[in-house]
DRENKOL-691025 format. One record per atom (N, C-alpha, C, O): residue in one letter; y, z negated, x negated. Coordinates in steps of 0.1 Angstrom, whole numbers, plus 5000, padded with zeros to 4 digits. Layout:
DRENKOL-691025
aYZX ...
END
This chain:
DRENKOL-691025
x793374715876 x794574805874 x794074935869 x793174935860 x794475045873 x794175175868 x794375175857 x794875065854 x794275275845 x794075275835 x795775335827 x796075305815 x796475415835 x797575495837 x798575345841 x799775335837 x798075245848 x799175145853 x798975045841 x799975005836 x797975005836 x797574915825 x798274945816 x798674845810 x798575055811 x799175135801 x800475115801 x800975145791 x801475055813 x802775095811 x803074935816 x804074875812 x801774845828 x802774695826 x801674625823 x800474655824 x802474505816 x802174415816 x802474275824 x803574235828 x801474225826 x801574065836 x801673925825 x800473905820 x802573855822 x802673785817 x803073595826 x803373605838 x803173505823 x803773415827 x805373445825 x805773515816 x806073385833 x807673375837 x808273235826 x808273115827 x808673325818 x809873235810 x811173185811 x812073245807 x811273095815 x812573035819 x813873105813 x814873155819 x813673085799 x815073135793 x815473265789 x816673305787 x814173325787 x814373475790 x814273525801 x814573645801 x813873465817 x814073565829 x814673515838 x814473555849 x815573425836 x815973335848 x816573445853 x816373465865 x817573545845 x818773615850 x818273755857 x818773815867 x817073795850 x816473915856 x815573865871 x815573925882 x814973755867 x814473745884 x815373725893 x814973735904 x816573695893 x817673685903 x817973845903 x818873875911 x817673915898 x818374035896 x817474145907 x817774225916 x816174085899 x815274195908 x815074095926 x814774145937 x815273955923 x815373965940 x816874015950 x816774055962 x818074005943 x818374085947 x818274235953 x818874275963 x817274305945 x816774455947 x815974445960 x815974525969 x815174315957 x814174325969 x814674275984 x814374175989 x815374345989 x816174296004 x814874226013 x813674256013 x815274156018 x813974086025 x814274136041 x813474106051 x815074196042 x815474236056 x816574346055 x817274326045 x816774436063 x817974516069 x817574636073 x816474686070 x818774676082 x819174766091 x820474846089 x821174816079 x820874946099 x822174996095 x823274906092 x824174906084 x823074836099 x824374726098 x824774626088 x825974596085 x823374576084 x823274416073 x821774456067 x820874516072 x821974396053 x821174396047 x821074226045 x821974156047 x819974186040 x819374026039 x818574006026 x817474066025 x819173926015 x818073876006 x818273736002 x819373696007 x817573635995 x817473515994 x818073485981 x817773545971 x818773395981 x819773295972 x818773165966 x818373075973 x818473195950 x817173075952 x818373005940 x818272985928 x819172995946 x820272885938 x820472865925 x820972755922 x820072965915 x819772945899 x818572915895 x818272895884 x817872895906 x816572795904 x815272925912 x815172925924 x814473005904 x813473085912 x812173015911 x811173075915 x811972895906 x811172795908 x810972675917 x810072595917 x812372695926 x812872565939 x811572525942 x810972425942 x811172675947 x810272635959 x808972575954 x808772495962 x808272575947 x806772565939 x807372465930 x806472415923 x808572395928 x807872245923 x808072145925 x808472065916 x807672105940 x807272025947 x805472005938 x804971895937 x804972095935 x803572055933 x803772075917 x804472145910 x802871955914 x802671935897 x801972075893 x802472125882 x801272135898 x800172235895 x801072385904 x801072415915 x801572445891 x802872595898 x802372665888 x801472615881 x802872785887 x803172955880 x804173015887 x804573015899 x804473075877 x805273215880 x804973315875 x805473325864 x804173445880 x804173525872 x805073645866 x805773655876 x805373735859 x806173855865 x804973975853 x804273965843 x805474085862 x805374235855 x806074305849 x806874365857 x806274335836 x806974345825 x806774515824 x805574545823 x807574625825 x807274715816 x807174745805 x808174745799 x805674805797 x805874795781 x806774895776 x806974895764 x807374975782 x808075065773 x809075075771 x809775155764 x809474945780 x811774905779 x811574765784 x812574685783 x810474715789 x810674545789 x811274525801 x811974425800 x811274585813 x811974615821 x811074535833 x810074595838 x811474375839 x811474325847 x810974365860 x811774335869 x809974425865 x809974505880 x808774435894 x808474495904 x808474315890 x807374225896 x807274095894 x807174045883 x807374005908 x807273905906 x806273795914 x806273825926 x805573695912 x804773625922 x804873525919 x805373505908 x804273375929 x804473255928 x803273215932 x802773255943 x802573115922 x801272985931 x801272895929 x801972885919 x800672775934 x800572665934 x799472605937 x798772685944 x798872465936 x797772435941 x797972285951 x798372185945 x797672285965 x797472195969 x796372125976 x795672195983 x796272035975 x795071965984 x795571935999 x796671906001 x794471956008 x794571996021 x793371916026 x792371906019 x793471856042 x792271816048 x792571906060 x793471966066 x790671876060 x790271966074 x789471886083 x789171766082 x789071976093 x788371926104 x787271966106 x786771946117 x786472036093 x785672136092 x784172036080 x783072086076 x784671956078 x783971836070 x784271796058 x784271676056 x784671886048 x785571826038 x786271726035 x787271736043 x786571616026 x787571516027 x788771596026 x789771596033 x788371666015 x789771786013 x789671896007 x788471906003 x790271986003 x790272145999 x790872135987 x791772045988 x790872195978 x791872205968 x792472375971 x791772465967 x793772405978 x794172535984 x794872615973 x795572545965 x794872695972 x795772795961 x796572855967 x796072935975 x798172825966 x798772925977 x799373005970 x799672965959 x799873135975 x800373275965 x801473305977 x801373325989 x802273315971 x803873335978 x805073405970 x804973405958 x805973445973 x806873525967 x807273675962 x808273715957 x805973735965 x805273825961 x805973975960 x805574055969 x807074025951 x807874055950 x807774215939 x807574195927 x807774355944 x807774445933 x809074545934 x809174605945 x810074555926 x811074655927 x811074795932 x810474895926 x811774795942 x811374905953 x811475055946 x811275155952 x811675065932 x811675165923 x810175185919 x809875305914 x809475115919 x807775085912 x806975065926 x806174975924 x806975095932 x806475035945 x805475165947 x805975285945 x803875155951 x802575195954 x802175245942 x801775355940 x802275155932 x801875215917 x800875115911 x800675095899 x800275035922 x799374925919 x799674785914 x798874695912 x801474785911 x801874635905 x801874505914 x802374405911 x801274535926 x801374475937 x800374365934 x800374255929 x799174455940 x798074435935 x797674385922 x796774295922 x798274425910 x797674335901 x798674195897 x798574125886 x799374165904 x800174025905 x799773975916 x800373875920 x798674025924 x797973925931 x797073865928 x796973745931 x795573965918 x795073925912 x795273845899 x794773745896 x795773895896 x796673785882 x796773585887 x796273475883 x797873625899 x797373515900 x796973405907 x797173285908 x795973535915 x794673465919 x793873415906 x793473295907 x793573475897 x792573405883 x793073265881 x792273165880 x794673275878 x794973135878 x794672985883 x794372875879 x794973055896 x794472955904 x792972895904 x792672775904 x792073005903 x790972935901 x790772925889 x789572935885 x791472905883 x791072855867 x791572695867 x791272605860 x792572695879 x792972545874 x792372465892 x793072395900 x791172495894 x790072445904 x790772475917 x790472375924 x791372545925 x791272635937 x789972655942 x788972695936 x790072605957 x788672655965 x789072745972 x788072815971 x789672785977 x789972895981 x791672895979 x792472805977 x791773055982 x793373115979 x793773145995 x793173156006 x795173165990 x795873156008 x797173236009 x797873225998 x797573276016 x798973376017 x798873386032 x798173346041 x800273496032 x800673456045 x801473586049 x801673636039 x801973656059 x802273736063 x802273776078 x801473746087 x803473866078 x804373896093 x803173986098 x802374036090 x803173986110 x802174036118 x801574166119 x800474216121 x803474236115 x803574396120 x803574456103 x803174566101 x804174356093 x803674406078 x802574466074 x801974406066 x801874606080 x800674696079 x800674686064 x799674616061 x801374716052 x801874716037 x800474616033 x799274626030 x801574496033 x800674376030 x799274326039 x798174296035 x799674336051 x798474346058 x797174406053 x796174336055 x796974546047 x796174626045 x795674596026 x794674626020 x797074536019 x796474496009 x795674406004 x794874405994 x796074306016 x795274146017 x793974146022 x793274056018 x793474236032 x792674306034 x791574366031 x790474326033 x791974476027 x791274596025 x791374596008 x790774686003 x792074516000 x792274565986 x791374415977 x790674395967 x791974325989 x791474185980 x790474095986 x790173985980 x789974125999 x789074036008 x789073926011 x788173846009 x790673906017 x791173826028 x790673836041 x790273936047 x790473726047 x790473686058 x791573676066 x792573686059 x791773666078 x792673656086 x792173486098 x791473496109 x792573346093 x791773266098 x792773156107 x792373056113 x794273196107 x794973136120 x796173226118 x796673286108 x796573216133 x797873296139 x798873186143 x798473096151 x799773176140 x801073106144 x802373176148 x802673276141 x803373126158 x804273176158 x805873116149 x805772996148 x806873176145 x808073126139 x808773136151 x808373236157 x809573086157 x810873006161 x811772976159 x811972856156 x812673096159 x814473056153 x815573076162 x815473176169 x816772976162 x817472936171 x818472916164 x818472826156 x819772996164 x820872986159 x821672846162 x821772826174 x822272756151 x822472646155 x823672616158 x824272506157 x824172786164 x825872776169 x825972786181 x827072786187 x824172816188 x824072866200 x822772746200 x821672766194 x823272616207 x822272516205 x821372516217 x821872566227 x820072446218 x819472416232 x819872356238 x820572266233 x819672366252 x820672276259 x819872156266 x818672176269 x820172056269 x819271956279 x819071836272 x817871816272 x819771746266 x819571636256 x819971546266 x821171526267 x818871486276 x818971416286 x819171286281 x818571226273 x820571236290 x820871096293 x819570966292 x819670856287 x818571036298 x817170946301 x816570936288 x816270826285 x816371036279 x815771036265 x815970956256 x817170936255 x815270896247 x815970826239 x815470886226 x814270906225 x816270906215 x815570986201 x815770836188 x816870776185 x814670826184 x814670676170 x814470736160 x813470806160 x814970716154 x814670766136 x813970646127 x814470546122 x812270706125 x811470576120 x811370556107 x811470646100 x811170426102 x811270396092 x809670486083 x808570506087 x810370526069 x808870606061 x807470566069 x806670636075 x807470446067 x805870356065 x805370346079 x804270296080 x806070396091 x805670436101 x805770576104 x805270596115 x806170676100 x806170816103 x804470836097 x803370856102 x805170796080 x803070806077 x802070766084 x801070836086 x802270636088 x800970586094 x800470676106 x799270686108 x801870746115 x801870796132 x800970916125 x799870926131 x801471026111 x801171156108 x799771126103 x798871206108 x799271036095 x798071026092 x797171016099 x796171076097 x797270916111 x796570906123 x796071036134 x794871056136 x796971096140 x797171216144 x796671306139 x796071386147 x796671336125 x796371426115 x794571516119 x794071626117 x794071386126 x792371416129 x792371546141 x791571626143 x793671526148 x793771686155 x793571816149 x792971916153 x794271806138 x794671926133 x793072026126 x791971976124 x793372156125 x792272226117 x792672196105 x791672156098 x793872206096 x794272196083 x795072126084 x795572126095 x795572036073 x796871936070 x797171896057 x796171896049 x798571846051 x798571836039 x798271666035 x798871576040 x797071636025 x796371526021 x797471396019 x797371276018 x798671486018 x799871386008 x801271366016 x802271336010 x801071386032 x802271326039 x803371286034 x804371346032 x802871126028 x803571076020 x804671156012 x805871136015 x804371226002 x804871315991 x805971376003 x807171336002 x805571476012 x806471516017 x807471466027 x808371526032 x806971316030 x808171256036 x809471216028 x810671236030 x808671136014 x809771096005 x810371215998 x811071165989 x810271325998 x811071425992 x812271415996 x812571416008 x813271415986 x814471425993 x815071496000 x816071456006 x814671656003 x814971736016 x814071666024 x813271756028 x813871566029 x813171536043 x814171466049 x814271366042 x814971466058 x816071426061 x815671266071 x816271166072 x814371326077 x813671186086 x812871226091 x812471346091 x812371156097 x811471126113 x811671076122 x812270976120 x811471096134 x812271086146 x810871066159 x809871136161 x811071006163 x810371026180 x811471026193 x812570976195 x810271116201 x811471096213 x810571106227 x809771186230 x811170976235 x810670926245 x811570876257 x812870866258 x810770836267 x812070866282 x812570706277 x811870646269 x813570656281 x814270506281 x813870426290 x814370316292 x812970486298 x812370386311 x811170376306 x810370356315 x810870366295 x809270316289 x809670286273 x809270356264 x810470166273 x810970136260 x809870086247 x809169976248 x809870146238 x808570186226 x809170046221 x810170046216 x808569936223 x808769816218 x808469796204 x809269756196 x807169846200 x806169796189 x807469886179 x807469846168 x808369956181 x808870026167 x809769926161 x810169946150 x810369826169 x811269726163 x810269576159 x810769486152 x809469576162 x808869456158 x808669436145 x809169516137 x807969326140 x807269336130 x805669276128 x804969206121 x805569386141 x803669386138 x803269526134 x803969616134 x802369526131 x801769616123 x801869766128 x802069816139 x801669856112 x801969976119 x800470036128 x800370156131 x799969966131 x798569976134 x799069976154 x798670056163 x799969866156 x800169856172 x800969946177 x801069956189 x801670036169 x802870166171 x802070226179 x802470236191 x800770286176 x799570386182 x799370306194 x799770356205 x798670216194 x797870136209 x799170086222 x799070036234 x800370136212 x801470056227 x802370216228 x803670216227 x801870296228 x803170446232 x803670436250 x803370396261 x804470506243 x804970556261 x804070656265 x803370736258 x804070636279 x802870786289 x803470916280 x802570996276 x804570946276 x804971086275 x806271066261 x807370996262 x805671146249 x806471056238 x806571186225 x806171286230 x806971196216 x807071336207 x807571266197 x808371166196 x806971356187 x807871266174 x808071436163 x807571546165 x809071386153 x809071526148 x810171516137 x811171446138 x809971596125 x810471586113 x811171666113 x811171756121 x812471666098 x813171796094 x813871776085 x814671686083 x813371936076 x813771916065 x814872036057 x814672156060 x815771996047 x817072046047 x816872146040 x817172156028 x816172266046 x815972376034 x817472426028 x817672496018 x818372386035 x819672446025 x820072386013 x820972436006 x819272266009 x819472245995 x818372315987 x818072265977 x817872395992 x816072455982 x816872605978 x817172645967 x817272685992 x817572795989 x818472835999 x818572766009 x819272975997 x819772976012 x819473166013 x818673236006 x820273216026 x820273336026 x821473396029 x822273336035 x821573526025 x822673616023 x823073716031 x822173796031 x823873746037 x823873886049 x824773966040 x825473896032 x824774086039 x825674156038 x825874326046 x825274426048 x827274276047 x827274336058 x827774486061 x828574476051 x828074626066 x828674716063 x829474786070 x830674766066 x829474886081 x830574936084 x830774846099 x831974826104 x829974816104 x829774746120 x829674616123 x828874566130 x831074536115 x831274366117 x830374306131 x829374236131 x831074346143 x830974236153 x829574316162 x829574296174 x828774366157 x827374426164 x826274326165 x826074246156 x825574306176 x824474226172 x823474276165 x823474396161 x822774216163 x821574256154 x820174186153 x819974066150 x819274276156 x817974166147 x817374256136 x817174376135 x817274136124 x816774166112 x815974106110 x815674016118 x815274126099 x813874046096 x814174006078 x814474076069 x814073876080 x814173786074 x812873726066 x811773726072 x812773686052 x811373636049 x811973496042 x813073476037 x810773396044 x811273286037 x810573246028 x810173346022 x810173126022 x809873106011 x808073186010 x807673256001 x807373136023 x805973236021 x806373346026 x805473386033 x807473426027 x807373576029 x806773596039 x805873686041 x807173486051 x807073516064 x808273586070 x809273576063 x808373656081 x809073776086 x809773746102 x808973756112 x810973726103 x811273686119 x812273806119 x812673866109 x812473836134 x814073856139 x814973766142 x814473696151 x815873736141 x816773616143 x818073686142 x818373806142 x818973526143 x820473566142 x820873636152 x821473736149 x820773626164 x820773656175 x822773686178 x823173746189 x823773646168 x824973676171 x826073736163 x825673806154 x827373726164 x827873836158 x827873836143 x827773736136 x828073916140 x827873886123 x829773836119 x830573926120 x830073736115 x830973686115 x831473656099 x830473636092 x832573636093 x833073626078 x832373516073 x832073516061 x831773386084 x831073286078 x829473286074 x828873216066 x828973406084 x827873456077 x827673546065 x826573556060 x828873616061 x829173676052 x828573586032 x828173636022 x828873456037 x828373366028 x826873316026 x826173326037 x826273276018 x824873206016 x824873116028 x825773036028 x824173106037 x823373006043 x822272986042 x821473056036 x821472836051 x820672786051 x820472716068 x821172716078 x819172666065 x818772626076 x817672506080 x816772526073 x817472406087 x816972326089 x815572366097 x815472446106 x814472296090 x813272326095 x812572216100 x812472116093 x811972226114 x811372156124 x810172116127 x809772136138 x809172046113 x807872066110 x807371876115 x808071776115 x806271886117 x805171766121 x805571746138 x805371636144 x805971836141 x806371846158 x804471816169 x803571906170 x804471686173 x803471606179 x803871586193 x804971586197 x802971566199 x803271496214 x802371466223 x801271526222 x802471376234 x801671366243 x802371336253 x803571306252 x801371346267 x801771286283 x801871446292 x801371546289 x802571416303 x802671516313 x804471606309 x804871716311 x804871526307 x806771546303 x806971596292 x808171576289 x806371656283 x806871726268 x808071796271 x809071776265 x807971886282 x808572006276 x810171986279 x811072046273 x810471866291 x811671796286 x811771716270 x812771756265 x811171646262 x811071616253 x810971706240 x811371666230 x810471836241 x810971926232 x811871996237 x811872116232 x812871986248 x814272046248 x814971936236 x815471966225 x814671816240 x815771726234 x815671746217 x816671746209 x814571766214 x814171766201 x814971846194 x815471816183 x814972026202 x815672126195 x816972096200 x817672166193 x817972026211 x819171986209 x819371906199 x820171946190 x818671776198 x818771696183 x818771796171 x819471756162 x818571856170 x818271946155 x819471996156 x820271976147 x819772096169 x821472156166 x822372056163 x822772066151 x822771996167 x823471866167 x823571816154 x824571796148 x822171786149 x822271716130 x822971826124 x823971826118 x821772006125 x822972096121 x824572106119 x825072166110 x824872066125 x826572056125 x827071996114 x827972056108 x826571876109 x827071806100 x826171816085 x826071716078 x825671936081 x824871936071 x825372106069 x825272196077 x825872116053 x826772206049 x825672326050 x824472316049 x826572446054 x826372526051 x824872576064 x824372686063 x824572516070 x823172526075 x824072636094 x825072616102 x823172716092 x823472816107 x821672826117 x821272886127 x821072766109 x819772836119 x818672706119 x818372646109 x818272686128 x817072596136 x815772696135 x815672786144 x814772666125 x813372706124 x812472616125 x812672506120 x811072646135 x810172636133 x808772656131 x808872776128 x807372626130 x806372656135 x805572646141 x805472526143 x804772706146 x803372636154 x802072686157 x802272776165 x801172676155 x800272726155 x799772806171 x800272756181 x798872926173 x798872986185 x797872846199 x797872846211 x797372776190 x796472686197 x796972556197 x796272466201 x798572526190 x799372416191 x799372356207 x799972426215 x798772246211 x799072236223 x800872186226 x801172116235 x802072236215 x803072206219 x803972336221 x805072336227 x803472446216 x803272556217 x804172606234 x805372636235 x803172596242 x803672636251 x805072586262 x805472626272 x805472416251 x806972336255 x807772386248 x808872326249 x807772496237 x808872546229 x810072626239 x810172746242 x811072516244 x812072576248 x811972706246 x811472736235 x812372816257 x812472946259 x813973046265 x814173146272 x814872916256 x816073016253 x816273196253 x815373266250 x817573236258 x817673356251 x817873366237 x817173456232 x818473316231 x819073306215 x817873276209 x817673326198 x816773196216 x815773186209 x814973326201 x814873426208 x814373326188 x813773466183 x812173396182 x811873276183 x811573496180 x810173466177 x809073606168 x809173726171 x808273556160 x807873636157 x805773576156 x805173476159 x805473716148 x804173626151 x803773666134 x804073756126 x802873526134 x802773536116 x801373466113 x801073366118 x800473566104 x799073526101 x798873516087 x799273586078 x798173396087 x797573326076 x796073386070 x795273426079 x795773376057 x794973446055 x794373386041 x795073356032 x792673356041 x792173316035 x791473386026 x791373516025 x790773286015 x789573376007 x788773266001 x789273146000 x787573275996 x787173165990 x786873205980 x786573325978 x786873105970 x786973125955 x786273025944 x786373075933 x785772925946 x785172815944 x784172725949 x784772685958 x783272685949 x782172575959 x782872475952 x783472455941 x782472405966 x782972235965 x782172175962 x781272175970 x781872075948 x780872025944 x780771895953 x781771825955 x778971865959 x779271705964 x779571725978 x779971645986 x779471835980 x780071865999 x778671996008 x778472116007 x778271906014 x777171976020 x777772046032 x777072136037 x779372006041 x779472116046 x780772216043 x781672186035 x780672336051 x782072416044 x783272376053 x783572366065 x783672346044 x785372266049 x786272406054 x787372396058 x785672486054 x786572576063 x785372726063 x784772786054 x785372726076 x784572816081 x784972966086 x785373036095 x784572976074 x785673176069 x784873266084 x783673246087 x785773346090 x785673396100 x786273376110 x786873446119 x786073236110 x786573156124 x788173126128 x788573016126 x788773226134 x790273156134 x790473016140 x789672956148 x791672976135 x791972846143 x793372846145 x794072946142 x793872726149 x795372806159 x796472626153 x797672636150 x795772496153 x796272446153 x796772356138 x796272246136 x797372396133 x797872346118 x798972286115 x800072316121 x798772196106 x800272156102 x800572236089 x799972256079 x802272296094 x802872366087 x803672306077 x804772256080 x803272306066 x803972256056 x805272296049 x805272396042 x806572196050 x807772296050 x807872286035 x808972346033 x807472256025 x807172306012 x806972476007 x807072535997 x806572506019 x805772616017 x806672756023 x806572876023 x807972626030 x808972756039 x809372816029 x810072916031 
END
């Protein structure tokens, strides 16, 4: 920190009972989206810690001004373990998200030193490397992650959002969608998992969370998945599939957080805005009219551990994102169908290609920060992008 900026903030940890009311205050300030029309910021429901405690190991930081105490910065990390495909059993990852400075203080270095802040953290509490995330066309952040703190840029993924009032269409008579029991979704995601370049170590954790609404597979009805009703092992699920089969999760971000439109002189206009969600990833969406019901907090259902094989997917991921609109309907408050996928997802290219559909493109970004003691190779090979990941909706 400059010597002039040192001088006036301070970075401290986030106290519950002294800042609950100001961090709602300054994310208010912080619009995460708008245009002439609507402005967009996020509803973290009384709770600016929803998101990060999922993991035993969290922070919150904020930046305090010393000379009125004056609230103007805020950041979030956590630490999770991750496996790769890179040799590691696993990674211990630091993720930094939230990352928030009041648009009154803004290019005055408070950015930057609530990144580093808490980046230290993290590797103080054994982080191998740190991780963030950011919209494609964000030059801002882009150039800070970059050029200020020596980030990498090590996979590209795209977001996928689908208003869930304007559903996909094609939920064929022929398809059949099962909702599996825990101790087989783990076993299917664990198994599978050897595809991926990164994944989260603790499936588990994130199936039994209670925003995990299920797991689902979906396959034609003329190749009936026998092994899922038996009682043989979860071991024959894998060795007896159908030629052409998908399975796929989803979880109820409208109980974590929701989002807010507000709207101004031009009710019934369309619009695309950009939107950030829990990593301060960046879409256009909302593809319809801005209506009194959007006027309220919403939320939205997210479409993560999306798998598949055979020649027939991309019927099989129509049905999937009709399934999703459809559960939409009956889960309060929820208007929008999100997903992810990495640029080298081989499901990637079955993502229904709606009009209503939005899309943006969003890059992940590394650093290393620690050696892994006991591990002779590098579990992730800095330089090298990779495309195919599981996106963890913890992290939305």
């Amino acid at each position: 920190m400059s010597g002039s900026i040192e001088n006036k903030v301070v970075i401290r940890e986030y106290n519950e009972d002294r800042d609950i009311k100001v961090v709602g205050k300054l994310e208010r300030k912080c619009e995460i989206g708008s245009n002439k029309e609507v402005s967009i910021f996020t509803n973290m429901m009384g709770d600016p810690l929803s998101r990060i405690r999922f993991y035993p190991v969290h922070v919150m930081l904020v930046a305090e001004l010393r000379e009125n105490g004056e609230l103007v910065g805020v950041v979030k990390g956590c630490i999770k373990c991750v496996g790769t495909r890179f040799g590691a059993s696993y990674v211990r990852l630091g993720c930094i998200l939230g990352l928030r400075v009041s648009p009154r203080h803004r290019r005055m270095g408070i950015g930057l030193e609530l990144v580093k802040s808490v980046e230290e953290w993290l590797i103080g509490n054994g982080a191998h490397y740190t991780f963030l995330a950011t919209e494609k066309n964000n030059v801002a952040s882009t150039n800070l992650f970059t050029s200020k703190c020596n980030y990498v840029n090590f996979t590209s993924l795209v977001i996928f959002v689908q208003p869930a009032s304007l559903p996909v269409k094609g939920l064929s008579q022929d398809i059949k969608i099962e909702k599996l029991q825990t101790d087989q979704a783990i076993y299917l995601y664990n198994n599978k998992f050897k595809s991926k370049d990164i994944y989260p170590t603790d499936v588990d954790a994130i199936l039994k969370e209670k925003l995990s609404i299920g797991t689902w597979v979906s396959y034609f009805k003329e190749e009936e998945w026998i092994s899922l009703h038996s009682n043989e092992r979860n071991e024959d699920i894998i060795t007896r599939t159908p030629s052409s089969w998908a399975m796929f999760s989803i979880w109820n971000s409208c109980e974590a957080y929701k989002l807010h439109i507000r709207k101004s002189h031009h009710p019934f206009k369309f619009f695309h805005a950009t939107l950030s969600h829990a990593r301060d990833k960046i879409f256009p969406c909302l593809k319809f009219p801005i209506c009194h019901s959007l006027q309220k907090p919403f939320g939205f259902l997210f479409l993560f551990g999306l798998y598949g094989e055979g020649e027939r997917l991309q019927e099989l991921m129509k049905s999937i994102w009709s399934f999703a609109s459809r559960l939409a309907e009956n889960v309060k408050d929820c208007k929008v169908i999100i997903s992810e996928l990495g640029v080298s997802d081989p499901l990637i290219e079955h993502v229904p290609q709606e009009s209503s559909m939005s899309f943006i493109n969003d890059l992940w970004y590394l650093k290393k920060v620690n050696d892994i003691a006991d591990d002779s190779e590098e579990p992730v090979v800095m330089g090298q992008v990779t495309g195919n990941v599981f996106v963890d909706p913890r992290d939305f």
